[in-house]
C-alpha positions in Angstrom: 118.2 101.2 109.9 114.8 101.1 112.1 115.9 98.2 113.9 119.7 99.1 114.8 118.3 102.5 116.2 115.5 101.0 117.9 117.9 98.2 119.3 119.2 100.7 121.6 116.7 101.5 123.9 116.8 97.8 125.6 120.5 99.1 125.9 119.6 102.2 127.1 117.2 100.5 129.8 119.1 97.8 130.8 121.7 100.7 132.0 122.9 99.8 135.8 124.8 102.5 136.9 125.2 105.9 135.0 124.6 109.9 136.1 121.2 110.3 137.3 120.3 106.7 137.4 118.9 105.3 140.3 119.1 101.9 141.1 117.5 101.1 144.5 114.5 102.3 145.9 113.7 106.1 146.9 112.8 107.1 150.0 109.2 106.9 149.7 109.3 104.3 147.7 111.0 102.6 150.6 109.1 103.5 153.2 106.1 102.7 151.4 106.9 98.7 151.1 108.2 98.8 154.9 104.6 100.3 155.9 103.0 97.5 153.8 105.6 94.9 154.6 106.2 93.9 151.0 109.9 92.9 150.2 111.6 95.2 148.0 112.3 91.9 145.4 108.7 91.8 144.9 108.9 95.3 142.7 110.2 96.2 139.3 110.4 99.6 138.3 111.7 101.6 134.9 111.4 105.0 134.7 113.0 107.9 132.8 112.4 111.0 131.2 111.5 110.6 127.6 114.3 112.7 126.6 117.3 111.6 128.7 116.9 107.8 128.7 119.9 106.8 130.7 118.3 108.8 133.8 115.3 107.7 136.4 115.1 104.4 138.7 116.3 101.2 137.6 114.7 98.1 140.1 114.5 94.7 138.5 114.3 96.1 134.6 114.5 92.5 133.7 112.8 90.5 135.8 109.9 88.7 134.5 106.7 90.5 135.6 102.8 89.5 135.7 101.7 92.6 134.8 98.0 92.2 135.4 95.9 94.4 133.0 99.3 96.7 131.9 99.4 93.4 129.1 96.8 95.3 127.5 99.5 97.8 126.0 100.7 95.1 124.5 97.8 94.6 122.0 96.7 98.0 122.1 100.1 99.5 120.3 100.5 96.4 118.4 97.1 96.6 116.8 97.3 100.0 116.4 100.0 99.6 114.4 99.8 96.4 112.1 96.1 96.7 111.9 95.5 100.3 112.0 93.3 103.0 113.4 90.5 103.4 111.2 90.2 99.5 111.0 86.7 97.9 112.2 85.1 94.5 113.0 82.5 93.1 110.3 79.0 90.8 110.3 77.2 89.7 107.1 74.3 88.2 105.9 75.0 86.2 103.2 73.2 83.4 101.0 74.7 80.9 98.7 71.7 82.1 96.0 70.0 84.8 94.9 66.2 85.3 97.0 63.5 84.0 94.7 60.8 87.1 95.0 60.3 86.9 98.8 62.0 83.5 99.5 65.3 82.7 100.4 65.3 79.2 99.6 68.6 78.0 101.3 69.8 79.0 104.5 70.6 82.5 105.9 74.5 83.1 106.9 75.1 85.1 109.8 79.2 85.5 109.3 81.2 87.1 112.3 84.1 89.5 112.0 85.0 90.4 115.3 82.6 93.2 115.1 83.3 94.8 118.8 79.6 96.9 118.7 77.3 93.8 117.5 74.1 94.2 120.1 70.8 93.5 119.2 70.4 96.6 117.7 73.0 96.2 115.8 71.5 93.0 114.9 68.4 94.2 114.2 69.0 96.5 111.8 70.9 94.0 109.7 68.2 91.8 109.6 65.9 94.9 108.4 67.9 96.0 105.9 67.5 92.5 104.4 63.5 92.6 105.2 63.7 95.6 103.4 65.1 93.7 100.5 62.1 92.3 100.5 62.9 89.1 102.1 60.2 87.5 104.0 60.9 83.7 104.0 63.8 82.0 104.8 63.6 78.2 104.4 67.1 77.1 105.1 67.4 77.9 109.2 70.6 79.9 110.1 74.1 79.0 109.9 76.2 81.0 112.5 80.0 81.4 110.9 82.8 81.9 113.8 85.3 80.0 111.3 87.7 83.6 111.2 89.1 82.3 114.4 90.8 79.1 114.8 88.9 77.5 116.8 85.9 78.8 116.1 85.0 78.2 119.7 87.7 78.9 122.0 85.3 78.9 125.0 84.5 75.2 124.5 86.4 73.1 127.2 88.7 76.3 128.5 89.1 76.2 131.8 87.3 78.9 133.4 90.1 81.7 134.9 88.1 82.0 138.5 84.8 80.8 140.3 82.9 83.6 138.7 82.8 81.9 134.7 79.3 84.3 134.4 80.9 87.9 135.1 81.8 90.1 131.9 85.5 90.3 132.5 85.6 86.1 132.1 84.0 86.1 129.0 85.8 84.3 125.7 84.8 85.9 122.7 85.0 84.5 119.5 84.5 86.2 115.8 80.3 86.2 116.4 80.8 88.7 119.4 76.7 89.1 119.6 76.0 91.5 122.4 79.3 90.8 124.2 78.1 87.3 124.8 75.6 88.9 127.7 72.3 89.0 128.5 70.9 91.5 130.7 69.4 90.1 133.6 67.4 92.5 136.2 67.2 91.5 140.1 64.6 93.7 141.7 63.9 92.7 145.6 61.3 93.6 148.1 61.0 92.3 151.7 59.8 88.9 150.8 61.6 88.1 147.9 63.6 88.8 144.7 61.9 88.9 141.2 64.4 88.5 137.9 63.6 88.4 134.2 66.1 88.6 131.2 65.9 91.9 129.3 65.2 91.6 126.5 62.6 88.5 127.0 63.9 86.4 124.4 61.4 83.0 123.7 62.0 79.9 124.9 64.4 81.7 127.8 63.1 81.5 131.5 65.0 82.7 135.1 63.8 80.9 138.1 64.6 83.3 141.1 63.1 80.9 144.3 66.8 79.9 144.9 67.5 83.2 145.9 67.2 84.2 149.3 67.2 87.2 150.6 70.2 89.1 153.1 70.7 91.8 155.0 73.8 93.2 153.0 74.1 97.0 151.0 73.0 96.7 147.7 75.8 98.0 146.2 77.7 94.7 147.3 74.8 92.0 146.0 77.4 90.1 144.3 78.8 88.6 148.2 75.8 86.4 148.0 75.5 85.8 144.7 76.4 82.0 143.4 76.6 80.2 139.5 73.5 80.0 138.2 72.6 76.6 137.2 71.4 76.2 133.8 69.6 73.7 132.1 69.0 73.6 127.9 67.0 71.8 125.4 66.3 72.8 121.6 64.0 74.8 122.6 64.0 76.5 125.4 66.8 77.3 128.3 66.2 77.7 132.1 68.3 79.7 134.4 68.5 78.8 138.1 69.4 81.7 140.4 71.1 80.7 143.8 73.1 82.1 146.8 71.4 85.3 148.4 70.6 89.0 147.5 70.1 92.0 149.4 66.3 93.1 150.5 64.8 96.2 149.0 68.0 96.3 146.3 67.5 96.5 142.4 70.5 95.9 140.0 70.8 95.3 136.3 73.9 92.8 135.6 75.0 91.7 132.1 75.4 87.7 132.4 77.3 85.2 130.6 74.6 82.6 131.3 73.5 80.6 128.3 74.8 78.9 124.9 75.8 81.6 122.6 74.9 79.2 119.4 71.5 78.8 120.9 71.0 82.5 122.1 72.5 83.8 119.0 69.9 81.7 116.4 67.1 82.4 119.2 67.6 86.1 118.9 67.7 86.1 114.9 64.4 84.1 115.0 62.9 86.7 117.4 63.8 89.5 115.4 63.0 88.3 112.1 59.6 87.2 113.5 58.9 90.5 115.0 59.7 92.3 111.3 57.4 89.9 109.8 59.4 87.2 108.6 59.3 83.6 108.6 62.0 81.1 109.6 62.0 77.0 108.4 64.6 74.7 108.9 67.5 73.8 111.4 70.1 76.0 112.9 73.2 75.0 112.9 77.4 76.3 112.8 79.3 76.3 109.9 81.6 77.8 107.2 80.0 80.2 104.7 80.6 78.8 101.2 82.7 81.6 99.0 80.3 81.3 96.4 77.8 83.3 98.9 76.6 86.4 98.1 76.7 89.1 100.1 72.5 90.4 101.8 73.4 93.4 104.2 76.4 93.6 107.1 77.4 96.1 109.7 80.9 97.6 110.5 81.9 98.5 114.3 83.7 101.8 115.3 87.1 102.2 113.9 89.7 100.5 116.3 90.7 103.9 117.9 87.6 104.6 119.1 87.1 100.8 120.3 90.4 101.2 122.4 89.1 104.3 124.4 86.7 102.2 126.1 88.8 99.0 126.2 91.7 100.8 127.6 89.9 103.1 130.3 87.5 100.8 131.8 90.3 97.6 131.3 87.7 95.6 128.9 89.2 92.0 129.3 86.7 90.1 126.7 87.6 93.3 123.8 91.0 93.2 124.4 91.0 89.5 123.8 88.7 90.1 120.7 91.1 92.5 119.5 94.7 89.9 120.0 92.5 87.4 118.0 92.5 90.0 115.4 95.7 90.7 114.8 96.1 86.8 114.9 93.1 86.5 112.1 94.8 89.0 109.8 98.4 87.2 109.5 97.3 83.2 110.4 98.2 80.8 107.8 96.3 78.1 106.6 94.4 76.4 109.6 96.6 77.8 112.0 95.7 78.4 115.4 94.8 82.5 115.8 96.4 82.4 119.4 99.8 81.2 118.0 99.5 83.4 114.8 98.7 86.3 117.1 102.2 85.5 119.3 103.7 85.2 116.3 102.7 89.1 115.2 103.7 89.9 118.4 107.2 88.8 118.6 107.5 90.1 115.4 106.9 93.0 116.2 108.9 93.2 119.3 111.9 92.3 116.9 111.3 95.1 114.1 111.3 97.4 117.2 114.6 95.9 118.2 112.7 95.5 121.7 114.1 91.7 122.8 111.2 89.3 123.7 113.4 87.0 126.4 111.2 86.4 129.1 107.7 87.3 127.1 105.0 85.2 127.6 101.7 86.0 125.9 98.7 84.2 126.2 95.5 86.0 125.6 97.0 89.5 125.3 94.3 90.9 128.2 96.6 89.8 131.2 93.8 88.3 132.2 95.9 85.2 132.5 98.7 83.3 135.1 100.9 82.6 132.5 101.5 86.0 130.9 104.9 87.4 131.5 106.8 90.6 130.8 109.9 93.2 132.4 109.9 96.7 132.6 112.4 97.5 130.6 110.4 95.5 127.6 107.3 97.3 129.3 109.1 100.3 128.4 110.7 100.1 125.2 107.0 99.1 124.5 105.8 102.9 125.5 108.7 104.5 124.0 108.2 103.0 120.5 104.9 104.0 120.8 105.5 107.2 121.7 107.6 107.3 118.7 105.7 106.0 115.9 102.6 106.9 113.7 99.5 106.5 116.3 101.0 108.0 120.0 97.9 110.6 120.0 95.9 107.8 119.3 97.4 105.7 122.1 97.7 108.3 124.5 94.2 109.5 124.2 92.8 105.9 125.2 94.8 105.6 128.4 93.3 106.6 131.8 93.7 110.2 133.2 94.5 110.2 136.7 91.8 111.5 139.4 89.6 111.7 135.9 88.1 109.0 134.5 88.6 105.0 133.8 90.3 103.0 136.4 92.3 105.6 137.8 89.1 108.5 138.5 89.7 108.0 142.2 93.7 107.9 142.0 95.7 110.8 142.5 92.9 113.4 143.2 93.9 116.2 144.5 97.9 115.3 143.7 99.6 117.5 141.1 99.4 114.7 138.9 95.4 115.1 138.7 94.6 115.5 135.3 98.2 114.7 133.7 99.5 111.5 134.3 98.2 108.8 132.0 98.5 105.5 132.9 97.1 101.7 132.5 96.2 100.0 135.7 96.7 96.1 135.9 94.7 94.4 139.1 95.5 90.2 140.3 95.2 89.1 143.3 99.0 88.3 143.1 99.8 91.7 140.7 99.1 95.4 140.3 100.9 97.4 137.8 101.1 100.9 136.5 102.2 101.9 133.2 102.3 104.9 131.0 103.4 108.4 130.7 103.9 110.8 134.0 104.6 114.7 133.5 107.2 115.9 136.1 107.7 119.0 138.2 109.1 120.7 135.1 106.2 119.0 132.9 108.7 116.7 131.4 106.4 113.5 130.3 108.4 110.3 131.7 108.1 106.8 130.9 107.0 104.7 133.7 106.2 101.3 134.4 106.0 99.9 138.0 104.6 95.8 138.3 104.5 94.3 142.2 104.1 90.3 142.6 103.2 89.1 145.6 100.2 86.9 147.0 99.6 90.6 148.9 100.1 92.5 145.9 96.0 93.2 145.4 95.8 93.8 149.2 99.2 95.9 150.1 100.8 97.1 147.3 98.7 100.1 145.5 100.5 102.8 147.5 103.8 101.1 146.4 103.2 102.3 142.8 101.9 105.2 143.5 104.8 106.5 145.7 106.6 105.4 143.1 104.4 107.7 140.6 104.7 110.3 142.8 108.4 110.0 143.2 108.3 110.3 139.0 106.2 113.9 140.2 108.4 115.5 142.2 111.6 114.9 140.0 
């Protein structure tokens, strides 16, 4: 009776008054938002020892929450549990017919799978293991497949989340995730004036760097000056427009989403194959690969645990969102949406853990959103079925250590909790959050999920959570 026993943890949470349950703020935790200024309603807090659930602090359990990059737990446990750990993104090459000795005479079917470690080398050897084949002509162009997401395009006419559409963390990945969608663009300056090429110099693909002109700022902070590229694009060739300012004497290497991923992603097969010695007629194009295609060569990324270690620690907004399309992919019905299949797993899950979803809004599972929604207590139960199931090594072992590594390496040093406490960080302008597992002064782990809203939250409110992580030390 899974979901009877399960049910009773969003009882247990949604305790408000019981021995050794607190249900106003500690001390510190108090003084804390009265040295900030930040209003107590603006804070939600659950927390507990794992093994005495009616204990710990009680503040708003129910209240719905932006939790910032903590949404990511969310599709982290989830897909480590409906899609597995060992369970990896795909690409293929396929053709509809047989090569003819060294011709390919119909087009070449470059078929995405959410493959999370598809960079050029990646690509590169796939197109050399078909070269190898002995392949040399393929008279058909290249036909790039995104069709295992619905739409295949989900960047086309999305609003962009901030002013920065170019940075990593705004990327909008689709099932051809080629290189992140990135190029690599290098900004070298002297005294008179900054120099940029792409790396690596694909054809056709020029950066124009005379908008750039040049300040007196650190280097470490070139991005203050930096403005959108403009970018212009024909068949043929692309030109990207730098603009704003840069720092003198500075050199910096940022990965860019700048140009069309359909034209960077045939651009870069043509490149390669012409480099291996290959030839390349016909148009490009998108489109479905026919299931009468047989398969050439493919590549498989790292299984999904590995994956999560980086996407977890270093708060990977454009893999998380590759990963909820995923678990949308593998349970969508006929020409449904992946977004709304991927809810749907979601929910579903939430109800087989008896975990209530009143309150839940998902919308790209990243929290890279202003919609998404979510309590504590649900935040909790979240952790604590986790904890419980098949894959809490596994989960655990992605999560950042505090004063150690990932987005909480400069937190806690020097605390007792260096080194221990494991816990997702979630950073909006309007929301931080903390969530995850805190030993106490016993080494008891604990269960603790802290989200602040406020339009000071990004500003104010990191020693709020942390005196509230603290607090969870001491106990």
């Amino acid at each position: 009776m899974r979901i009877q026993s399960l049910g009773l943890i969003a009882l247990a949470l949604g305790l408000s008054a019981c021995a050794g349950l607190r249900t106003s703020p500690p001390d510190a935790v108090q003084q804390a938002l009265a040295k900030t200024g930040l209003p107590a309603q603006s804070l939600a807090v659950v927390a507990f020892p794992l093994g005495a659930r009616e204990r710990g602090l009680r503040l708003q359990p129910e209240r719905p929450m932006q939790p910032g990059s903590t949404m990511k737990l969310v599709t982290a446990i989830v897909s480590l549990d409906r899609l597995g750990p060992n369970s990896r993104g795909r690409t293929e090459l396929l053709a509809d017919a047989a090569p003819q000795g060294d011709v390919l005479a119909g087009p070449l079917y470059l078929r995405g799978g959410a493959d999370s470690d598809l960079d050029w080398g990646a690509l590169w050897a796939l197109l050399r293991g078909l070269r190898e084949q002995g392949v040399r002509e393929i008279q058909g162009g290249v036909v790039v497949d995104r069709s295992l997401f619905r739409p295949g395009r989900l960047d086309i006419g999305m609003p962009p989340f901030d002013e920065s559409p170019e940075f990593q963390y705004n990327v909008i990945p689709d099932a051809l995730y080629l290189n992140g969608q990135l190029l690599d663009l290098q900004l070298q300056s002297d005294a008179q004036r900054v120099h940029a090429r792409f790396i690596p110099a694909w054809p056709g693909m020029r950066v124009d760097a005379s908008g750039l002109t040049l300040n007196d700022k650190p280097c470490e902070d070139w991005e203050d000056g930096w403005q959108t590229p403009a970018v212009s694009q024909d068949a043929g060739s692309s030109l990207v427009q730098l603009r704003g300012s840069f720092p003198h004497s500075c050199k910096t290497e940022p990965a860019l989403n700048l140009v069309d991923r359909q034209w960077l992603a045939t651009q870069a097969v043509r490149q390669l194959w012409h480099e291996l010695g290959g030839v390349i007629g016909g148009e490009d194009r998108g489109g479905s690969t026919p299931a009468s295609a047989q398969l050439l060569a493919g590549h498989q990324g790292r299984p999904l645990a590995e994956v999560l270690r980086g996407v977890m620690k270093d708060s990977d907004n454009p893999q998380t969102r590759l990963l909820y399309l995923r678990l949308g992919a593998a349970d969508a019905g006929p020409d449904e949406d992946t977004r709304a299949a991927a809810e749907r797993t979601v929910r579903g899950w939430f109800a087989w853990h008896g975990i209530p979803d009143q309150g839940l809004v998902l919308d790209n599972g990243s929290g890279l959103s202003r919609s998404e929604r979510i309590t504590a207590s649900q935040m909790a139960a979240l952790l604590l079925a986790s904890h419980e199931g098949l894959y809490a090594p596994e989960l655990l072992a992605t999560l950042p250590v505090a004063g150690v590594d990932g987005t909480l390496s400069r937190r806690f040093k020097g605390s007792a909790l260096e080194g221990r406490a494991r816990l997702k960080t979630g950073t909006l302008r309007n929301a931080i959050a903390l969530a995850g597992f805190v030993p106490d002064a016993h080494g008891r782990s604990w269960i603790v999920v802290a989200m602040l809203n406020d339009e000071q939250a990004a500003a104010k409110g990191r020693p709020v959570l942390d005196a509230v992580v603290e607090w969870v030390g001491r106990q």
